[in-house]
N, C-alpha and C positions, 0 to 999 in steps of 0.2 A: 309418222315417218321420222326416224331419230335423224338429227343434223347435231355432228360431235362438232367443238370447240378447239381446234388447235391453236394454243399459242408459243407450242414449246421450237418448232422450226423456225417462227422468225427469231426465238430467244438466239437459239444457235446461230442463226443468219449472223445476228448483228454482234455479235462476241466474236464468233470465227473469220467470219468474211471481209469484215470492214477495215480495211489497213490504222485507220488510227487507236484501233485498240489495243492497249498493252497489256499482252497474254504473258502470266505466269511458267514458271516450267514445270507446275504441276497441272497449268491449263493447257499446254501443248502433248503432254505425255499422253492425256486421259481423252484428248479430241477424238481418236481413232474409233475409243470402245461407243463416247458420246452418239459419233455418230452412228457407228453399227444400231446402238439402242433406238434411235430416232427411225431408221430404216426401219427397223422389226416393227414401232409399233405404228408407224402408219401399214405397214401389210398388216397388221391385227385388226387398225382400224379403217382399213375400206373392208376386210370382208366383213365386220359384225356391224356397221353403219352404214345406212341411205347415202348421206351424205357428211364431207368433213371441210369448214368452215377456217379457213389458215388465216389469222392473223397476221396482218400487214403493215409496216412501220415504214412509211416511205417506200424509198425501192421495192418493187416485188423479189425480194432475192429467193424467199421461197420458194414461187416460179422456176428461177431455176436453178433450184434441186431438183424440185420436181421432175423437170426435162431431163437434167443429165440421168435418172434414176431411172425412168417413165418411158422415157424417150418421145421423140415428140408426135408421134403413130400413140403409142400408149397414153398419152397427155388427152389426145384428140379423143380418142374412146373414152375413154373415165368423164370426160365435158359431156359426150352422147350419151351417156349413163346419166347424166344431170345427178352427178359425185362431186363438184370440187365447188365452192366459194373461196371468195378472198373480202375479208374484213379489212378496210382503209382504216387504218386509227388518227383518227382526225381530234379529237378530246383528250386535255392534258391537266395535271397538275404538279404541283414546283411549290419548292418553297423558299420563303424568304432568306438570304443568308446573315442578314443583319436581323438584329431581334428589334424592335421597338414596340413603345410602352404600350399596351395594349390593342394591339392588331394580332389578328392571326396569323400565325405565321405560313400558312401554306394561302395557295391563290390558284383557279381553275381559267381556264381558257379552251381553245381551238389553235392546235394548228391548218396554218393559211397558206404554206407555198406549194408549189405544185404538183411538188413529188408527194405530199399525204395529202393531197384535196383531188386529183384527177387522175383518174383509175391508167389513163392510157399512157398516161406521163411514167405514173407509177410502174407500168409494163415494161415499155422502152428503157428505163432507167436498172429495170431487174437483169433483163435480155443482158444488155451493156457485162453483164457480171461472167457471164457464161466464158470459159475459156476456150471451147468449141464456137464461135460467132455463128449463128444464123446469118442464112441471108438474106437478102429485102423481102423476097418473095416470102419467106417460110417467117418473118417477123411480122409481116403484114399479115396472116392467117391464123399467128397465135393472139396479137393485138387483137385482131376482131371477134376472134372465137371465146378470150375470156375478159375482154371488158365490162359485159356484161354480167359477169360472174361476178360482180363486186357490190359490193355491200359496205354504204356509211353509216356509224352509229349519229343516230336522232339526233336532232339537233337539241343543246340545251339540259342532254342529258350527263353531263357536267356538272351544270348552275347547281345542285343541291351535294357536291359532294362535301364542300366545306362544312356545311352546316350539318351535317350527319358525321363526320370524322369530330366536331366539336362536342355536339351530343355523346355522342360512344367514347370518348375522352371525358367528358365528365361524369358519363355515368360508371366510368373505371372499367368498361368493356375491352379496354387496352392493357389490361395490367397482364393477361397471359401472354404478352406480346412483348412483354419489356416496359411497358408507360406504365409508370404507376404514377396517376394524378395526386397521392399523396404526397408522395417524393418530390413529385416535378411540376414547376410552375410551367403552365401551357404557353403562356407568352413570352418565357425564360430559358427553352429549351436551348439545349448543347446542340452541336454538329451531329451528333449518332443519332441523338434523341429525334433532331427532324428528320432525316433521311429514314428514321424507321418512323413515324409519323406520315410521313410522305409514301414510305411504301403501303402501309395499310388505306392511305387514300387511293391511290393506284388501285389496290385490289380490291377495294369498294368499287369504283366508279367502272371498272371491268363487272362484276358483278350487276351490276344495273343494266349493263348493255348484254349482257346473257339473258336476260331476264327480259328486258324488252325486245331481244329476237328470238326468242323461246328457244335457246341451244341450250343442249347439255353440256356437259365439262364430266372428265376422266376423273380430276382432281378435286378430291371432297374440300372445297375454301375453309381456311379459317376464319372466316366468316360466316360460315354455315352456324354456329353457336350465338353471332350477335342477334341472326334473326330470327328467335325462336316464337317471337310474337307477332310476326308479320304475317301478312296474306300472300307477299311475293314470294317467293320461295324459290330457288333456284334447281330444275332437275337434274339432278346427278346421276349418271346414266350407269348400272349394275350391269350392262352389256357385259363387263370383262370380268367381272365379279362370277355372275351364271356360266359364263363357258368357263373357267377354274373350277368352277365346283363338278360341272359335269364332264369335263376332262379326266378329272380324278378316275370318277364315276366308270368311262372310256377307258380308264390306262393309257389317257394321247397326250403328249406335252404341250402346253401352254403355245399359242400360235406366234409367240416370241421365241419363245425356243426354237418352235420346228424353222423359222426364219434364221436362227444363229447355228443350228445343225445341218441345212440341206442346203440344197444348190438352187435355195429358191431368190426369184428375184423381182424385184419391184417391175419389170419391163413385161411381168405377164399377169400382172397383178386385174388388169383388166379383164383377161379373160376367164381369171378363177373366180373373181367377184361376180361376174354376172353366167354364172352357172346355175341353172333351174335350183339344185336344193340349197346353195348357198343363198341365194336370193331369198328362198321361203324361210330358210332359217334364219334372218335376218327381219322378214315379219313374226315369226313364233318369238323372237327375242324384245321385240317390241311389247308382246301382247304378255309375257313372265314377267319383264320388270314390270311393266304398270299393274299387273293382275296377282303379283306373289312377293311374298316378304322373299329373304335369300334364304332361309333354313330352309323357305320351303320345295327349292326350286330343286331339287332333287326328286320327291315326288312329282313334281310336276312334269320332270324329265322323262320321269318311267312309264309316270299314265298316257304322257303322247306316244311311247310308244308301244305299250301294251294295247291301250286302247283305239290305237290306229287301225282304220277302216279301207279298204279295198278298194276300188271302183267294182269290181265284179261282188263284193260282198253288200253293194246296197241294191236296192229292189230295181233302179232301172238296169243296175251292172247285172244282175241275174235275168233279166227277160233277155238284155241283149247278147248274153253271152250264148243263149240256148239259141238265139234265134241264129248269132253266129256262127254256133257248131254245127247248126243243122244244115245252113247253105255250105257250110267247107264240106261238111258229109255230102253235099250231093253230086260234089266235080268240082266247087270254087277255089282257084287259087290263090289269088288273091283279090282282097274288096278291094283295092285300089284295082282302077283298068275297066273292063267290060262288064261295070258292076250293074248297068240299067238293061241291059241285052238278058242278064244273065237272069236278073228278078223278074223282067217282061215274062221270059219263060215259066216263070212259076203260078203262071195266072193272075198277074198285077196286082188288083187289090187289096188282097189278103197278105202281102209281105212290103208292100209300104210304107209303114214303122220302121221295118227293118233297113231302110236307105237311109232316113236320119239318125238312126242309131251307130250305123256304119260308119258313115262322116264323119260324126263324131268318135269314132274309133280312128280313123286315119288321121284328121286330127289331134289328139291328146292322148289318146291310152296306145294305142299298137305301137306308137314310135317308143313309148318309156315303157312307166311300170302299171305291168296290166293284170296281175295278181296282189299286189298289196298298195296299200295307204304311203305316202306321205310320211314319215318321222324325222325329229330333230337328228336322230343318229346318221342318216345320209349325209348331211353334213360332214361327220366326221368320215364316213366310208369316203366321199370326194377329195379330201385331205390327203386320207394315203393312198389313194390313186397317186 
């Protein structure tokens, strides 16, 4: 079951939302399209993932985008879907501003107050942002429905980031980065040199908590090259990768595009995600990335649906089809209704089979598709529906 990594919505949160921040007038121009792009690819990314995991910095302000976007009907579905987590980021690292003689200059911790350590605190404090207020009642029902949905990284999983940013600093694993330990004494560093020192700690110790909740990430790390020797590995999910390539394939636009071209909108997003072939094509994509390089996922695309199989084309689909045809040939109109009357008459014993087979037709096949298989390309036929 893929669980994606968001952390680009709390990025926005807390640039946009937060009044003490001093936005640019190139960071105000560009906010409109930012946020369109943020919209598209969470619609890209509830239909092609299980589940999507939104990082959390204090407040939930996430939450509510989510609600004004989702609505809180659409909020409520996508939770009964067991679709949405929230990561608390409770683990931090900072660095020193003064330099002294041989200490490192960065230092790791936990934040401790209420808004990054208690999920509920962290609700109420998100809610507070919304310009539309809830009221008691409808804040009390989103409080209890996604407290639970929250997720703290391990404790301690912090303590080792110094000493692995110190490592990868002296083995000059920072020099694509701008560090070059030849150049720069580590316990001498200028003001840029820590803050990017401090950012590659950062993106280390995120790294580690992906890794110990077994999430994927959109975003291939720069970090992905320090550990080419390690056994932990982070999986990077080719979800968006495979539908590009078989969109091509399709002649169907990129499911960012069809979100920046139509009148689609996050507030139904719940009910196209949990659509019988989007749902299955959402297991088929699980089962490419783990099972196909990407060259190859073009063949892989064709033989599902070349080689896709029928209900009526496998041996119990053909006994029950004939047994079907012959009771519609005798006066049946339909199996659902006076199906046990109608088989009593036929001398009971000998068409018996044909009741559980029946069921099983009223059930699964007579409602859908009762001449062919299953393919990835339904997917796209529900699209341009």
């Amino acid at each position: 079951m893929s669980n994606l990594y968001n952390k680009e919505l709390n990025d926005y949160c807390r640039k946009y939302i937060f009044i003490n921040n001093q936005l640019t007038k190139n960071d105000i121009l560009l906010q409109p399209i930012i946020y369109k792009q943020l919209q598209a690819k969470i619609f890209e990314d509830l239909l092609l993932f299980d589940k999507i995991t939104f990082k959390v910095y204090g407040e939930n302000a996430p939450l509510a985008i989510l609600i004004n976007e989702l609505s809180i009907r659409g909020l409520e579905e996508l939770i009964e879907q067991d679709s949405l987590r929230f990561a608390l980021w409770t683990p931090m690292v900072a660095y020193m501003k003064t330099n002294i003689k041989g200490v490192f200059p960065l230092v790791s911790g936990r934040l401790n107050s209420n808004v990054h350590t208690d999920p509920e605190y962290s609700i109420e404090t998100g809610l507070k942002l919304l310009s539309n207020k809830l009221n008691i009642k409808q804040q009390r029902i989103i409080k209890r429905k996604t407290r639970d949905l929250y997720i703290i990284p391990k404790e301690d999983i912090e303590k080792d980031t110094t000493q692995f940013s110190i490592s990868a600093y002296n083995s000059n694993k920072f020099k694509q980065f701008g560090l070059d330990k030849e150049s720069s004494d580590l316990y001498a560093l200028n003001e840029k040199e820590k803050k990017l020192l401090n950012k590659c700690a950062e993106d280390l110790l995120e790294y580690k908590f992906l890794i110990s909740e077994q999430l994927t990430s959109n975003n291939n790390s720069i970090f992905n090259s320090l550990f080419n020797n390690t056994l932990e590995k982070l999986q990077y999910s080719k979800h968006n990768d495979i539908v590009s390539i078989i969109s091509n394939l399709e002649t169907f636009p990129n499911l960012v595009e069809v979100y920046f071209n139509s009148n689609s909108s996050l507030k139904d997003i719940h009910k196209l995600r949990n659509k019988k072939n989007i749902k299955k094509f959402r297991s088929w994509l699980d089962e490419v990335s783990t099972d196909y390089e990407l060259q190859e996922v073009s063949k892989a695309y064709i033989n599902a649906i070349v080689n896709s199989k029928g209900f009526f084309e496998t041996k119990k689909g053909r006994l029950t089809k004939n047994i079907t045809m012959s009771l519609l040939g005798a006066g049946i109109g339909s199996i659902a209704g006076p199906l046990g009357a109608t088989i009593g008459g036929f001398g009971g014993k000998v068409l018996e089979p044909a009741l559980d087979f029946s069921l099983d037709l009223v059930d699964e096949y007579l409602i859908s598709e009762l001449t062919k298989g299953w393919t990835p390309r339904m997917f796209f036929d529900d699209l341009k529906k």
